[in-house]
Biopython code that builds the backbone (N, CA, C, O; Angstrom):
import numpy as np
from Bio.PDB.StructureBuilder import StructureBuilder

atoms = [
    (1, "UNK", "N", (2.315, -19.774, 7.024)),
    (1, "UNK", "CA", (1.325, -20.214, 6.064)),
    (1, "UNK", "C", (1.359, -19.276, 4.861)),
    (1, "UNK", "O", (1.304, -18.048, 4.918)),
    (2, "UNK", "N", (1.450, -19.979, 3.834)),
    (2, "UNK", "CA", (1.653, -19.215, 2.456)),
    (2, "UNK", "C", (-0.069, -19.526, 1.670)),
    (2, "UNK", "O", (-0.493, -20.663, 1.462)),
    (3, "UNK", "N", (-0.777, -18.356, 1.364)),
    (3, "UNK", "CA", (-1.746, -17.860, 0.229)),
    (3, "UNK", "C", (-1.295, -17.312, -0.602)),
    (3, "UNK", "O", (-0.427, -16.442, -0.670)),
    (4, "UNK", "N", (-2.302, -18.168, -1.779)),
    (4, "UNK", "CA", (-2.041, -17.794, -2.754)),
    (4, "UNK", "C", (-3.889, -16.956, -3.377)),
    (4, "UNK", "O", (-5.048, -17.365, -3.317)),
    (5, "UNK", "N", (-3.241, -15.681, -3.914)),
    (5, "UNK", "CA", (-4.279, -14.658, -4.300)),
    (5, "UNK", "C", (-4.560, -14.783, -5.745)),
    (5, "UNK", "O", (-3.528, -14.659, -6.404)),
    (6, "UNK", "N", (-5.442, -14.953, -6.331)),
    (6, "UNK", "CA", (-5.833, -15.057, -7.773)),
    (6, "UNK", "C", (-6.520, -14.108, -8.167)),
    (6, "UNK", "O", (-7.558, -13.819, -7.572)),
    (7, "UNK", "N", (-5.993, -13.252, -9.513)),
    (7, "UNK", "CA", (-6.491, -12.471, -10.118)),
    (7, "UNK", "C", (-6.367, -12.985, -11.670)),
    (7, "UNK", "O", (-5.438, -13.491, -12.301)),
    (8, "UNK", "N", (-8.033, -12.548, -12.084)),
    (8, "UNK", "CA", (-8.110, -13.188, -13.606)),
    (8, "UNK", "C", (-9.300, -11.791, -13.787)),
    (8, "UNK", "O", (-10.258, -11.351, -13.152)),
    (9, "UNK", "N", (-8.623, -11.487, -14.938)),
    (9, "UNK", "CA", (-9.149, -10.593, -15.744)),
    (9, "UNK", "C", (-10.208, -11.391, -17.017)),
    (9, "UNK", "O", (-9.898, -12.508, -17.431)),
    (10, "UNK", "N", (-11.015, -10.918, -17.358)),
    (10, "UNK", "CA", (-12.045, -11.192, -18.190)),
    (10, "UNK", "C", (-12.593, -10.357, -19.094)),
    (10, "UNK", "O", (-12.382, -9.155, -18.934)),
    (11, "UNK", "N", (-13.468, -10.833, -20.316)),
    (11, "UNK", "CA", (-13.800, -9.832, -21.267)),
    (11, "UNK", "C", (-15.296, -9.437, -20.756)),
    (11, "UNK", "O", (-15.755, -8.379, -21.186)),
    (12, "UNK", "N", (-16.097, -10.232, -19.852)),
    (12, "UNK", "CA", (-17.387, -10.127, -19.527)),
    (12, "UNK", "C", (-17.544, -11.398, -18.587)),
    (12, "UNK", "O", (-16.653, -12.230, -18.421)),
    (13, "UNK", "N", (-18.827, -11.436, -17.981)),
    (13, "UNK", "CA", (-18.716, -12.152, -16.894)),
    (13, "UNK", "C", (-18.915, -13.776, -17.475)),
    (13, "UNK", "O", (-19.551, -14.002, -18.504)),
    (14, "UNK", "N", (-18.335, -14.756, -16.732)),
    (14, "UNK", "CA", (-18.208, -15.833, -17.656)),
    (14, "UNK", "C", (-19.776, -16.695, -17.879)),
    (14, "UNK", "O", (-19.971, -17.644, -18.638)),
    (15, "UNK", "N", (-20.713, -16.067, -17.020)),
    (15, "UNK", "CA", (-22.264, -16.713, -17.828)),
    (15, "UNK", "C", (-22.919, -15.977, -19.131)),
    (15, "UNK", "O", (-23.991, -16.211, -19.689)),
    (16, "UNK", "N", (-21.725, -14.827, -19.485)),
    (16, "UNK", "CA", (-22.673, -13.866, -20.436)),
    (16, "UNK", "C", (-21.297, -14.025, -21.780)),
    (16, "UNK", "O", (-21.169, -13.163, -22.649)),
    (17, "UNK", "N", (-20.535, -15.072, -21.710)),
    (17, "UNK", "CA", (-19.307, -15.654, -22.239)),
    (17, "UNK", "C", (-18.353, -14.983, -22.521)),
    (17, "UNK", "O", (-17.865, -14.859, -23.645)),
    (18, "UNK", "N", (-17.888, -14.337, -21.227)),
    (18, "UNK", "CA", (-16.912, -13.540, -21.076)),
    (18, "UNK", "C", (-15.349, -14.681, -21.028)),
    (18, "UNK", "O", (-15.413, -15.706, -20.349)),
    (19, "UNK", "N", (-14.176, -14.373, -21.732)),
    (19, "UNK", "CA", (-13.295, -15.057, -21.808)),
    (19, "UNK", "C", (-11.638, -14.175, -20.656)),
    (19, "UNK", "O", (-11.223, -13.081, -20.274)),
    (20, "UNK", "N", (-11.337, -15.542, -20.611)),
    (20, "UNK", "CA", (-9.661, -15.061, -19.569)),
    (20, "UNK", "C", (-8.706, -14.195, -20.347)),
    (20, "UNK", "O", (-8.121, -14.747, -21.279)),
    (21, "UNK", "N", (-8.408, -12.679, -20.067)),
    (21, "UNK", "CA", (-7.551, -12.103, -20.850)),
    (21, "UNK", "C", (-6.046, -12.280, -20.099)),
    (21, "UNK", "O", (-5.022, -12.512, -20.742)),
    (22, "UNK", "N", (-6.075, -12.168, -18.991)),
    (22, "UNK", "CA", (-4.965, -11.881, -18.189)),
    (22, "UNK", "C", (-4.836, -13.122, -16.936)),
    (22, "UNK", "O", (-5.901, -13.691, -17.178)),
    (23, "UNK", "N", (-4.444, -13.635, -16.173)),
    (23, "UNK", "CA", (-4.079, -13.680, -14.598)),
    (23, "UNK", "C", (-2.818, -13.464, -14.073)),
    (23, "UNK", "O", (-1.731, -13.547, -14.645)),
    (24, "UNK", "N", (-3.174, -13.063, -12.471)),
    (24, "UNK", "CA", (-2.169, -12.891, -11.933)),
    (24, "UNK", "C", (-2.226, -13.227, -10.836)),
    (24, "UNK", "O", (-3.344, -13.420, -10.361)),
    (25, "UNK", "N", (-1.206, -13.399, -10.129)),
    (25, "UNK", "CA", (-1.297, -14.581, -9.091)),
    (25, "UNK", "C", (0.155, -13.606, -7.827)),
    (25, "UNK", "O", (1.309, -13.353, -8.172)),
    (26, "UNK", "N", (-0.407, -13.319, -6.600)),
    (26, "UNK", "CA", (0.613, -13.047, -5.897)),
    (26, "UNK", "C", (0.388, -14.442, -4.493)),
    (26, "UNK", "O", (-0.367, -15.408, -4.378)),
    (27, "UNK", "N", (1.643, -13.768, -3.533)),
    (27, "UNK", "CA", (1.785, -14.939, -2.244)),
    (27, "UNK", "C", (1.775, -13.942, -1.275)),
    (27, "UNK", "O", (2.381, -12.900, -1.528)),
    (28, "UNK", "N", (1.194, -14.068, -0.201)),
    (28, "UNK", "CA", (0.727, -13.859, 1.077)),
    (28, "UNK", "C", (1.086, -14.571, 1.974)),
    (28, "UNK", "O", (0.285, -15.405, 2.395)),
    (29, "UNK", "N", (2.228, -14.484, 2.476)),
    (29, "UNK", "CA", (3.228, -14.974, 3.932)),
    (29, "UNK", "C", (2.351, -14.489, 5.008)),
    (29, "UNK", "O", (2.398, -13.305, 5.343)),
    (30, "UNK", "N", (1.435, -15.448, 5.654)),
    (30, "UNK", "CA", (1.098, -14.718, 6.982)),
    (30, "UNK", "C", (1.920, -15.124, 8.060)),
    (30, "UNK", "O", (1.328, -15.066, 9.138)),
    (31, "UNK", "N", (3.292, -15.584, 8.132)),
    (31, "UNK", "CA", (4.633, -15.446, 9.177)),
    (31, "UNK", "C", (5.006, -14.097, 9.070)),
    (31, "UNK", "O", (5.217, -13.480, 10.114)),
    (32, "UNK", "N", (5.141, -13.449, 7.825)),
    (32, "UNK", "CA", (5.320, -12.410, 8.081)),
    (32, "UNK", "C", (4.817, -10.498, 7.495)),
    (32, "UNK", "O", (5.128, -9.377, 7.896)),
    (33, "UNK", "N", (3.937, -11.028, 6.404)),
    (33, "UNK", "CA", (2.883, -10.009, 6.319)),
    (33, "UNK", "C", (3.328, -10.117, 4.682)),
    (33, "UNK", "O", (2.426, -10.070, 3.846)),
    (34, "UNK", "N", (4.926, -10.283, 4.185)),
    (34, "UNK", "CA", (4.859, -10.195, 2.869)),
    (34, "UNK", "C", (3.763, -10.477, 2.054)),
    (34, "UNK", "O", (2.946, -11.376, 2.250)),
    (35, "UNK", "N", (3.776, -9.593, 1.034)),
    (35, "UNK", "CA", (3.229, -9.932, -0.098)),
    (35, "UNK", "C", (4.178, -10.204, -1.565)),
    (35, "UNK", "O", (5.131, -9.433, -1.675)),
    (36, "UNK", "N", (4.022, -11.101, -2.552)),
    (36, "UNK", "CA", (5.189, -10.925, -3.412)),
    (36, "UNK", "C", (4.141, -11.349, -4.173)),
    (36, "UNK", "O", (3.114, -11.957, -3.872)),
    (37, "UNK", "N", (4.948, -10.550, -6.156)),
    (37, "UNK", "CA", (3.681, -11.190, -6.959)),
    (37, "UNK", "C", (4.737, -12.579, -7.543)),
    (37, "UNK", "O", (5.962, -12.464, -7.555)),
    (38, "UNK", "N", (3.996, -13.902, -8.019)),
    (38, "UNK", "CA", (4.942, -15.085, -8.021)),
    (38, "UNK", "C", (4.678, -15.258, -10.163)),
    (38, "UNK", "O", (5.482, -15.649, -11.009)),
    (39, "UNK", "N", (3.434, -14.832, -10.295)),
    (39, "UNK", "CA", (2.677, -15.031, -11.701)),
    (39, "UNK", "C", (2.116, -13.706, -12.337)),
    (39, "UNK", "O", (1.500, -12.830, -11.731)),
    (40, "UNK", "N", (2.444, -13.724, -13.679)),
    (40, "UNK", "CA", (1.531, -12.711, -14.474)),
    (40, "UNK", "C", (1.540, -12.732, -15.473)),
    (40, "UNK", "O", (2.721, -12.720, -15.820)),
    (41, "UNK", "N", (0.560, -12.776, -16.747)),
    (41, "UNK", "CA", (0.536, -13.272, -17.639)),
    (41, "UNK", "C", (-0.869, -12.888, -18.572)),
    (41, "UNK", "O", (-1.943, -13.426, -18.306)),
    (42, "UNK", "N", (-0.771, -12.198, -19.352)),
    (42, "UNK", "CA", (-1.774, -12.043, -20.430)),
    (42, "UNK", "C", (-2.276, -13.193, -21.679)),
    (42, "UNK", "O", (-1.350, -13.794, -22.224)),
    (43, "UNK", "N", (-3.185, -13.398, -21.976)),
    (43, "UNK", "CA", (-3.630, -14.591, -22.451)),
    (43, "UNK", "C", (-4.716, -13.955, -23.394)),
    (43, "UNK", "O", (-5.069, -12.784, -23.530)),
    (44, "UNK", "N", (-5.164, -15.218, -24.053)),
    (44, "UNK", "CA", (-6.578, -15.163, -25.264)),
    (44, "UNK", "C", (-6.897, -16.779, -25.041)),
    (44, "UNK", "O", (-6.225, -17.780, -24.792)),
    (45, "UNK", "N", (-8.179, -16.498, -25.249)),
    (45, "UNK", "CA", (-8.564, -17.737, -25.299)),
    (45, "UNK", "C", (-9.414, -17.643, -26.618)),
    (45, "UNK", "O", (-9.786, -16.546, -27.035)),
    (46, "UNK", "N", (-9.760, -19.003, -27.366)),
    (46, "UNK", "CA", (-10.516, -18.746, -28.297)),
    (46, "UNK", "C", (-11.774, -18.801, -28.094)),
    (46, "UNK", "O", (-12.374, -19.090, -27.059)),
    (47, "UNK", "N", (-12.295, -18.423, -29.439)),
    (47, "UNK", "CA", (-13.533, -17.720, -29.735)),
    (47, "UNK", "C", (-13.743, -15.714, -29.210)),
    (47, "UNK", "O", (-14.814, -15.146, -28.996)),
    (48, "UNK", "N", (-12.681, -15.249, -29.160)),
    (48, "UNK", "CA", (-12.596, -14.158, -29.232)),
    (48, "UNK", "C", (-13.392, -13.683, -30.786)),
    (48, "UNK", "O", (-13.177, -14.057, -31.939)),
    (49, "UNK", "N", (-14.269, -12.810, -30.276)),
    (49, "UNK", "CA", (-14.944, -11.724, -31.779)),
    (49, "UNK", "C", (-14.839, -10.362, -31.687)),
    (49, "UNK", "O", (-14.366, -9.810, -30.693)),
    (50, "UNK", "N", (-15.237, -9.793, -32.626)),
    (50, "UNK", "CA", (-15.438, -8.677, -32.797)),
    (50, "UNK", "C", (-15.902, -7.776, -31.619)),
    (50, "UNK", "O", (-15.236, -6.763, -31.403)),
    (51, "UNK", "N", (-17.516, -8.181, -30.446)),
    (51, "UNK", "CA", (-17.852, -7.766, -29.738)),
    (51, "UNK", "C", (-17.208, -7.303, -28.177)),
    (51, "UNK", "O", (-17.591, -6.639, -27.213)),
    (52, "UNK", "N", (-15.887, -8.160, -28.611)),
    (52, "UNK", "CA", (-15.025, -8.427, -27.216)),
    (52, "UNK", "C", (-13.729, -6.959, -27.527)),
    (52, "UNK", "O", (-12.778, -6.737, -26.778)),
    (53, "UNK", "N", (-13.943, -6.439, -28.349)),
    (53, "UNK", "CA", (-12.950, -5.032, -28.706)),
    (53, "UNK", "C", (-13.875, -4.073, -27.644)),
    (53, "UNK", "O", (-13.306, -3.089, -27.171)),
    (54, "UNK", "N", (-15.140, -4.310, -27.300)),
    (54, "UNK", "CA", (-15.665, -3.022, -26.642)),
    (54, "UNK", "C", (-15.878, -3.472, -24.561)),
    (54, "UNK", "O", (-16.514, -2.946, -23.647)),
    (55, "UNK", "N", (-14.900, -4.739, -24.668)),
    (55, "UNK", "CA", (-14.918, -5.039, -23.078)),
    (55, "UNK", "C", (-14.652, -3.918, -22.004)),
    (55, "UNK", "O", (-13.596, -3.303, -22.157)),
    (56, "UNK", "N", (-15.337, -3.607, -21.088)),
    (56, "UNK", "CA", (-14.969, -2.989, -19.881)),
    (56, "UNK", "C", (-13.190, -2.809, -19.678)),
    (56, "UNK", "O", (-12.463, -1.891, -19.298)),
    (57, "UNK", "N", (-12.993, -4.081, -20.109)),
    (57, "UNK", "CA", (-11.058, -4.166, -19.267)),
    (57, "UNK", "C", (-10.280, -3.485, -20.771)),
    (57, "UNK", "O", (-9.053, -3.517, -20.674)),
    (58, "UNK", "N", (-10.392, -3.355, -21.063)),
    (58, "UNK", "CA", (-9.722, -2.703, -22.448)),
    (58, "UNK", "C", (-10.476, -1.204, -22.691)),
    (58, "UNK", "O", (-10.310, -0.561, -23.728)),
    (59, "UNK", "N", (-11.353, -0.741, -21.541)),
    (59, "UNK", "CA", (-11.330, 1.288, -21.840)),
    (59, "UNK", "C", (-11.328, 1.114, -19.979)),
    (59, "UNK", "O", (-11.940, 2.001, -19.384)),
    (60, "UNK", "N", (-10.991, 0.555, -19.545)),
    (60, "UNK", "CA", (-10.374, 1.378, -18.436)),
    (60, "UNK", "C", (-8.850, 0.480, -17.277)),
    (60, "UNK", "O", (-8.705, 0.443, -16.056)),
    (61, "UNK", "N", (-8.097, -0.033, -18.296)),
    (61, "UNK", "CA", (-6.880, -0.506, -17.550)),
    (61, "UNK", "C", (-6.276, -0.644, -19.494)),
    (61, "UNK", "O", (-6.840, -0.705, -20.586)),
    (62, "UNK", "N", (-4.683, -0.639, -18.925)),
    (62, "UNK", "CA", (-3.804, -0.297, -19.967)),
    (62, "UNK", "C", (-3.734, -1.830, -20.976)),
    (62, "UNK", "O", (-3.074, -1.983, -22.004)),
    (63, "UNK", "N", (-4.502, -2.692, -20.398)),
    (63, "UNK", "CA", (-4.434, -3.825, -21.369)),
    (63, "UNK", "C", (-5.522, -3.677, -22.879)),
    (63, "UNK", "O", (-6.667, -3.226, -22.859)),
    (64, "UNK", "N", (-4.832, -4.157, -24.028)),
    (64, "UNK", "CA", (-5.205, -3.979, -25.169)),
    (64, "UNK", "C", (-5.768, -4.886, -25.538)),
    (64, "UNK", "O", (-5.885, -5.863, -24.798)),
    (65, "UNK", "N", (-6.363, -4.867, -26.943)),
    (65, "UNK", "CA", (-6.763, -5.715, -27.490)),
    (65, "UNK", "C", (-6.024, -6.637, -28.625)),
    (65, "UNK", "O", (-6.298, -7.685, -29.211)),
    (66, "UNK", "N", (-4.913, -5.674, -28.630)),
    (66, "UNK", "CA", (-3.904, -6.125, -29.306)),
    (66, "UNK", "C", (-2.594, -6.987, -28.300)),
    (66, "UNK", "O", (-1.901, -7.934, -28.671)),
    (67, "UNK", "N", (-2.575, -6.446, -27.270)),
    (67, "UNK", "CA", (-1.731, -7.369, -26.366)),
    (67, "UNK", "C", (-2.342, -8.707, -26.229)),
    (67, "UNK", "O", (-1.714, -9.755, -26.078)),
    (68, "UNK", "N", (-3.791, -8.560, -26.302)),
    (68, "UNK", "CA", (-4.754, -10.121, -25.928)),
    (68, "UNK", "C", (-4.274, -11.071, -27.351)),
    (68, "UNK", "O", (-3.974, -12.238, -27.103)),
    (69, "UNK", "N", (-4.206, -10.697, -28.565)),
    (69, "UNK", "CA", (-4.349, -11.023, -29.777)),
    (69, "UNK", "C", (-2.855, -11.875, -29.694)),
    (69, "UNK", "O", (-2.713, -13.053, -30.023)),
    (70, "UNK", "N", (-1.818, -10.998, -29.186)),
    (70, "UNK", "CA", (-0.712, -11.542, -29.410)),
    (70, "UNK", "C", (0.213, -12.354, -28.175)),
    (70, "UNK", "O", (1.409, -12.644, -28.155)),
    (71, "UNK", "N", (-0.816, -12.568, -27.231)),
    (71, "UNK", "CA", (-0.747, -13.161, -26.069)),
    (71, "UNK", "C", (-0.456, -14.314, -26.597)),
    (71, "UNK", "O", (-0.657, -14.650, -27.764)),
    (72, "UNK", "N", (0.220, -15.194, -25.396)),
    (72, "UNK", "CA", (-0.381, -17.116, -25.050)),
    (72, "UNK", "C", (-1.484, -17.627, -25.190)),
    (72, "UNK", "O", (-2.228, -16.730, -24.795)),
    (73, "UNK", "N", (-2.346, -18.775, -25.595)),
    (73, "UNK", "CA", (-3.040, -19.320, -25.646)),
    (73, "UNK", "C", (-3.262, -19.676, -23.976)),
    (73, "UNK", "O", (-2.326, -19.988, -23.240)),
    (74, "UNK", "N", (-4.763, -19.560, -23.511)),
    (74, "UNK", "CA", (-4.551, -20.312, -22.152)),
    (74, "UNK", "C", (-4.229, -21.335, -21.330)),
    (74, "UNK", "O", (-3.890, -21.575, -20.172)),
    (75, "UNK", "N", (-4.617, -22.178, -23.041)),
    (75, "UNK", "CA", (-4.214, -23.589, -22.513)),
    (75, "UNK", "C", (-2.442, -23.506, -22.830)),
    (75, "UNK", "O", (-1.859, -24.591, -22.835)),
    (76, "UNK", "N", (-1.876, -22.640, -23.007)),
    (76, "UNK", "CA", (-0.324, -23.094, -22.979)),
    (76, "UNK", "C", (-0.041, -22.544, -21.562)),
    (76, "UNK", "O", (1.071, -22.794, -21.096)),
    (77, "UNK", "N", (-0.691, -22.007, -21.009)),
    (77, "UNK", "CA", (-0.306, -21.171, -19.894)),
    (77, "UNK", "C", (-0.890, -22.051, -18.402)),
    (77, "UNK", "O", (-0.280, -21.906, -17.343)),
    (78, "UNK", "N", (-1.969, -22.836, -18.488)),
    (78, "UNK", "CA", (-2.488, -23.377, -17.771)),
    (78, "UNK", "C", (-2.026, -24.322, -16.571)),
    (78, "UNK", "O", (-2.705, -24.560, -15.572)),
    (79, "UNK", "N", (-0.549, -24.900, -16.888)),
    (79, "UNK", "CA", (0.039, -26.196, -16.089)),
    (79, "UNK", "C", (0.881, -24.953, -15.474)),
    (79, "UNK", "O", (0.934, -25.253, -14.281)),
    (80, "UNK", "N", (1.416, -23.995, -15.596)),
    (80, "UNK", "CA", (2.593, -22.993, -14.791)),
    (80, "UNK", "C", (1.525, -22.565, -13.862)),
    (80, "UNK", "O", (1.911, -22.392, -12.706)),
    (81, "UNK", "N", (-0.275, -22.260, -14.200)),
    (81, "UNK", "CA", (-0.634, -21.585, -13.309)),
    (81, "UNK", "C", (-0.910, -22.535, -12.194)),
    (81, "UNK", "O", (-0.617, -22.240, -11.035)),
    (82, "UNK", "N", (-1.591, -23.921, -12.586)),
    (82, "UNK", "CA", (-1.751, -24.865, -11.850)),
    (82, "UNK", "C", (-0.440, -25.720, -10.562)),
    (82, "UNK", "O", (-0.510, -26.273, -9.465)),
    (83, "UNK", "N", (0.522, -25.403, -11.456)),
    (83, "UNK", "CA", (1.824, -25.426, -10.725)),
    (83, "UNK", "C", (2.111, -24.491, -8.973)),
    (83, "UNK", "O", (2.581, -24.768, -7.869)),
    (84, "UNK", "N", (1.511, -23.372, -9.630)),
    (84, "UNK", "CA", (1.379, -22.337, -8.573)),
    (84, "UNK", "C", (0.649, -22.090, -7.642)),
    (84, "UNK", "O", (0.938, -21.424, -6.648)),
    (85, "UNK", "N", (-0.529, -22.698, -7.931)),
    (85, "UNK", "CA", (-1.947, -23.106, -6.849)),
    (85, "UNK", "C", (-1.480, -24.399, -6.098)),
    (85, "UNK", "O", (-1.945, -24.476, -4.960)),
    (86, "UNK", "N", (-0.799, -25.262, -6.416)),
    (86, "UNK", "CA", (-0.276, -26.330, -5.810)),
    (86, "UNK", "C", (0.655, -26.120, -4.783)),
    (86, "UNK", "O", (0.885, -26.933, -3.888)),
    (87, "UNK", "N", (1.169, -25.066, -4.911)),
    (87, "UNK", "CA", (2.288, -24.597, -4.191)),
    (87, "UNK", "C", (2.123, -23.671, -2.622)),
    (87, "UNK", "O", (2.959, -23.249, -1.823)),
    (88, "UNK", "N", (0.597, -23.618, -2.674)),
    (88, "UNK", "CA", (0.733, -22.545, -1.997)),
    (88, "UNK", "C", (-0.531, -23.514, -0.740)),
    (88, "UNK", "O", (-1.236, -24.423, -1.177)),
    (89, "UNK", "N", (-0.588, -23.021, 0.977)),
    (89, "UNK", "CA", (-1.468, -23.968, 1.572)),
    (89, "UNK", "C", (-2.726, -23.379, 1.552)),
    (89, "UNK", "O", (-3.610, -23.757, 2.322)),
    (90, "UNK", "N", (-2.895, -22.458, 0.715)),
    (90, "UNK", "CA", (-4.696, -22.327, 0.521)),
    (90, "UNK", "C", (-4.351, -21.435, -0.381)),
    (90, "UNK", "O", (-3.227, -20.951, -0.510)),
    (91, "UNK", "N", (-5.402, -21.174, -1.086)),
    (91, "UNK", "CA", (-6.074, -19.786, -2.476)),
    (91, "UNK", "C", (-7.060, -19.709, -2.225)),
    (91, "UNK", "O", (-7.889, -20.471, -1.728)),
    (92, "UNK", "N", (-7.046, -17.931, -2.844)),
    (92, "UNK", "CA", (-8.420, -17.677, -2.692)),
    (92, "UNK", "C", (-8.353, -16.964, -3.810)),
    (92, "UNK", "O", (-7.250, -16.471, -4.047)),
    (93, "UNK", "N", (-9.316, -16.741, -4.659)),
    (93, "UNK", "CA", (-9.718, -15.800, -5.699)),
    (93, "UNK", "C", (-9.943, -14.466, -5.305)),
    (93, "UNK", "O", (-10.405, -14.305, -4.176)),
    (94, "UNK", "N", (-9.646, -13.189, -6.202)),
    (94, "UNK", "CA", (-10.030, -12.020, -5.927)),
    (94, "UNK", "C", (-10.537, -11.042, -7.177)),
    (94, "UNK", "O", (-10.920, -9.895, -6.948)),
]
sb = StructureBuilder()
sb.init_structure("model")
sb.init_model(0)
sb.init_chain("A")
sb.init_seg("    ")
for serial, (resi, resn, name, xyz) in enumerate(atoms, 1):
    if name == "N":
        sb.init_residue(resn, " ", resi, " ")
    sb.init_atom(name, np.array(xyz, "f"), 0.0, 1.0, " ", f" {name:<3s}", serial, name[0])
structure = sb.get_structure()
């Protein structure tokens, strides 16, 4: 049985309109304990402002605000990730 693990980075939590900077996506073989990462990918979504330069994930992990700027759009990124959740016999978010 193959899981799939979801990691999505954010600028703030998404009821206080925190936006997707990053995801990443690994697989979890429980035949045999592997772990492998399958996805990773930095992103922007719009309506990014000014207030989103002082996010939590940009003063304490190496992602920028300038890597976000010059990222993918999410929606270009969206059908590869969806591709990958399809693929796998359960996900779970983390």
């Amino acid at each position: 049985m193959k899981i799939g693990v979801i990691d999505i980075e954010t600028t703030e939590f998404f009821e206080k309109g925190g936006l997707i900077v990053e995801v990443g996506i690994a697989q979890l073989d429980l035949n045999d304990g592997s772990v492998t990462e399958v996805y990773g990918s930095v992103c922007r979504e719009s309506g990014m402002s000014a207030k989103d330069r002082t996010a939590w994930i940009f003063s304490n992990s190496d992602l920028t605000i300038e890597k976000v700027r010059s990222a993918p759009d999410f929606s270009e990124i969206k059908d590869e990730i969806q591709k990958h959740i399809h693929s796998f016999d359960a996900v779970m978010a983390h």
